[in-house]
C-alpha positions in Angstrom: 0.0 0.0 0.0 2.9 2.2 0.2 2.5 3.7 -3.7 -1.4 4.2 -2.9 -0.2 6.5 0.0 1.9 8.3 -1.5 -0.2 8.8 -4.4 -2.9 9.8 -1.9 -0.6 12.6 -0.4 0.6 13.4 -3.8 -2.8 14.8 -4.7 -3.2 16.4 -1.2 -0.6 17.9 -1.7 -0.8 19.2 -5.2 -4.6 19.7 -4.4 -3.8 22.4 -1.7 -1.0 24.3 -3.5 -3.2 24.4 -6.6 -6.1 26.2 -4.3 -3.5 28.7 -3.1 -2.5 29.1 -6.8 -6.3 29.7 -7.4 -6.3 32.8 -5.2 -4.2 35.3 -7.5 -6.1 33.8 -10.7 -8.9 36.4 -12.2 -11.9 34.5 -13.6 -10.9 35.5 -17.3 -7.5 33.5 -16.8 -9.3 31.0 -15.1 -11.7 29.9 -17.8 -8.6 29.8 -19.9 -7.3 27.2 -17.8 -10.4 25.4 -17.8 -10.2 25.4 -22.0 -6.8 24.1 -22.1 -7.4 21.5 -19.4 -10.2 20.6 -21.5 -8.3 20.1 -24.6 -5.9 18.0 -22.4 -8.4 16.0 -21.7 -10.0 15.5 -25.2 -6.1 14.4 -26.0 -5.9 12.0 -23.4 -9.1 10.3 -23.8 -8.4 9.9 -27.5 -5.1 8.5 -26.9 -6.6 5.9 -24.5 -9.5 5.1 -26.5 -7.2 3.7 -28.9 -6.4 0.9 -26.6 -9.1 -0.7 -27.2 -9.0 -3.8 -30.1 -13.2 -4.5 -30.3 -15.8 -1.5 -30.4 -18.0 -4.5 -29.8 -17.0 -4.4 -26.5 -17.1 -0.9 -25.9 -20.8 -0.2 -27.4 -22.8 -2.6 -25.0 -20.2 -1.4 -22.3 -21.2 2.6 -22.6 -24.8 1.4 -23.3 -25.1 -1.0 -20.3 -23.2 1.7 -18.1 -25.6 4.3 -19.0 -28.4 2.6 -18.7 -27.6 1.2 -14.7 -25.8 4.8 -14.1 -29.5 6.4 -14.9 -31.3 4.6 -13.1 -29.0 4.1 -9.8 -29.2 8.4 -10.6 -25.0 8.4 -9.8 -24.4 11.6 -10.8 -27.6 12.8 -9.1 -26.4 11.0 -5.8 -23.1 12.4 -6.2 -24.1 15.8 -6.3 -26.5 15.7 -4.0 -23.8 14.4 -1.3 -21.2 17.3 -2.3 -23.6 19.8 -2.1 -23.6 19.9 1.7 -20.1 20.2 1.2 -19.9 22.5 -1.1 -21.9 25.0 0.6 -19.3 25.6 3.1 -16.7 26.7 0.5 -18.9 28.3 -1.9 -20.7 31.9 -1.5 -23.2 33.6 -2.7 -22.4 35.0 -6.6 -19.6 32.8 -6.6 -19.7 31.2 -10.0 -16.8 28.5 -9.4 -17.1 24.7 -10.6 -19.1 23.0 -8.2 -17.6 20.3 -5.5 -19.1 17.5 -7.1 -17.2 18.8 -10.6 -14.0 19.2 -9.3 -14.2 15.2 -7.8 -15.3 13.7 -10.8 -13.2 15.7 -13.2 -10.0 14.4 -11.0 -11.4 10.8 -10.1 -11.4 10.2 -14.0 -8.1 11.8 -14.6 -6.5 10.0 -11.7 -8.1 6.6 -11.4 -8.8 5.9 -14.8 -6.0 4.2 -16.8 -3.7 1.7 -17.7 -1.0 2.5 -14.9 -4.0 3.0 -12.2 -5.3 -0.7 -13.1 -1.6 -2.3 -13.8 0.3 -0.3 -11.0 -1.9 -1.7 -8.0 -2.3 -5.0 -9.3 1.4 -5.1 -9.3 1.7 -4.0 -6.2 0.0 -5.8 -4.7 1.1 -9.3 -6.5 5.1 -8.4 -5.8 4.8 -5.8 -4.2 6.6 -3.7 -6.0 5.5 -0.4 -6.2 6.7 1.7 -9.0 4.7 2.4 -11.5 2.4 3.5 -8.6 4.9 6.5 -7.6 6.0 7.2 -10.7 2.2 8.0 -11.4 1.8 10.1 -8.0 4.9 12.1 -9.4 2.1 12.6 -12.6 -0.6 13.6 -10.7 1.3 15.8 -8.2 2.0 17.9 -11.3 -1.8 17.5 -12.5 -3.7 18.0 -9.4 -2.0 21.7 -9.2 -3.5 22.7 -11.9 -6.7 21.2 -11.8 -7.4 22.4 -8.6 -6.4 26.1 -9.5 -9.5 25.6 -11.6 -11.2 23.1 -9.9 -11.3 23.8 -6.1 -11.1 21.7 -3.5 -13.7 18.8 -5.2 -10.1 17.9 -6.6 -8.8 17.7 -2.5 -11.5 15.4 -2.5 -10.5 13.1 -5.0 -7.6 11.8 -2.9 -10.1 9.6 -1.2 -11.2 7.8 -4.3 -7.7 7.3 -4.9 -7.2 5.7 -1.7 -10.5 3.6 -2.2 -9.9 2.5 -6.1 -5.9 2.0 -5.8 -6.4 1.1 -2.5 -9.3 -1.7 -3.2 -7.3 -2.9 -6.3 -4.3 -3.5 -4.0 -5.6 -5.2 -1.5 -8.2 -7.6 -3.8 -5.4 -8.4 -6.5 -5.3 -11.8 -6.3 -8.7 -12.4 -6.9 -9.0 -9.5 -10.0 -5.6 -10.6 -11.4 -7.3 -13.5 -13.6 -10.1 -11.5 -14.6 -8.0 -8.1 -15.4 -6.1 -9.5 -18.2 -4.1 -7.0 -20.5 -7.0 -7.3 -23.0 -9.4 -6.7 -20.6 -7.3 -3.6 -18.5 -7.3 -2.1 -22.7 -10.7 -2.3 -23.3 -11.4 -0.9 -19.5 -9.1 2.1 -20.6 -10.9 2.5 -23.6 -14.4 2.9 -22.0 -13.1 5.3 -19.5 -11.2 7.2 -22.2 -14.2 7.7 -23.5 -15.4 9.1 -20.1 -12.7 11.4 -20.1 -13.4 12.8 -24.0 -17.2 13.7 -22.4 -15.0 15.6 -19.6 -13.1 17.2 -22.3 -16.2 18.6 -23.8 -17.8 19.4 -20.5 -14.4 21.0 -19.3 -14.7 23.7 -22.6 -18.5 24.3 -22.1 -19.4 22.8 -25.0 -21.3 20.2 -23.2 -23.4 19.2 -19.9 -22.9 15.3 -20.0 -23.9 13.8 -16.6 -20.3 11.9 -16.6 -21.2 10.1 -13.6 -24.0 8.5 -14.7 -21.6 6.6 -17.4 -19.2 5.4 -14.3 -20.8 1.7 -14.9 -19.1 1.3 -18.1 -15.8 0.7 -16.9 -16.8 -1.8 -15.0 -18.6 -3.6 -17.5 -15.8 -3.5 -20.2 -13.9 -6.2 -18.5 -16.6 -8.4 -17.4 -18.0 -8.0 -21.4 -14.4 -8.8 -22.7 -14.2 -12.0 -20.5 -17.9 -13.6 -21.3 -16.7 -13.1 -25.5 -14.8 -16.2 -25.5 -17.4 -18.1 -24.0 -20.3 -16.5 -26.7 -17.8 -17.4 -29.2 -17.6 -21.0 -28.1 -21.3 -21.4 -27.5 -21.8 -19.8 -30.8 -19.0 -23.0 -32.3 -20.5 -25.8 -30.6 -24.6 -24.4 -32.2 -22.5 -24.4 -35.7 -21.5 -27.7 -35.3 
């Protein structure tokens, strides 16, 4: 657990120097920042969408997630929980991203990728942990940034990287067999895809409830492993 924790300070860190950052930055500069962050994220969601090798994977993946992240209303319970929050770091006029932004924009960023899935597992099959600090190096850079725009709902996001890294860590002998490198691509592709909608959100040229499409990550993997046993169901009905 040692590369979870430091990547969990990492963001702390970065979190809080960003939101000191955030206090000599006039709105028009700010809004800047939120364009180009956007654009980073359109370019990093593209590049991980291309790890995936079957769009048939990834269309019932995004449909399935949507569908179970409408109905369980994710994105409504998320904001509905930071709200509260938010409240307390948010006055009247103010016209900064919300709490609930902030956390999913950075949850998606940080948590959402090959080195998230393959760092953890590692770590907690050998215990070696370095892909996991090289990536808190990453996001100590990232989470400066974002939360000079973002506010403290990036702060936040250090506990999903705790629970996420954390969980993968601790239960990687028993996702090991099931996170193949096939399945870990096509997982990165359906959250790249997340992150594209984040892009768009992030330049105000959309108002995607991103939460709602959460599922979808999970369902890549499981999708990617049932295949092989459609394909041979499909074999043995030929025959």
């Amino acid at each position: 657990m040692i590369g979870v924790i430091v990547n969990v300070i990492t963001v702390i860190v970065g979190s809080c120097l960003g939101m000191i950052l955030k206090k000599g930055i006039s709105k028009k500069v700010s809004r800047a920042v939120m364009v180009g962050l956007g654009a980073c994220a359109l370019y990093i969601g593209i590049s991980g969408s291309l790890c995936g090798e079957n769009v048939l994977i990834l269309i019932p993946s995004v449909v399935l997630g949507a569908i179970v992240g409408t109905l369980l209303k994710i994105d409504d319970g998320i904001n509905r929980l930071a709200l509260a929050v938010d409240r307390k770091f948010k006055r009247d006029g103010d016209s900064r991203p919300s709490l609930a932004a902030g956390l999913v924009t950075a949850t998606l960023l940080f948590c959402v990728g090959s080195m998230t899935v393959t760092g953890s597992i590692q770590a907690g099959l050998t215990g070696d942990n370095s892909i996991l600090i090289t990536k808190a190096m990453l996001d100590l850079v990232a989470s400066i940034f974002l939360a000079a725009s973002l506010g403290v709902g990036v702060l936040l996001s250090a506990v999903s990287v705790l629970v996420i890294q954390g969980g993968l860590v601790l239960l990687a002998g028993v996702v090991s067999p099931i996170l193949s490198a096939g399945a870990i691509n096509e997982m990165v592709c359906a959250g790249s895809l997340l992150i594209i909608m984040l892009g768009t959100n992030l330049m105000g040229m959309t108002k995607i409830k991103i939460a709602d499409y959460l599922p979808a990550i999970l369902f890549a993997p499981i999708i990617y492993n049932l295949v092989p046993l459609f394909e041979g169901l499909y074999t043995l009905i030929i025959k």
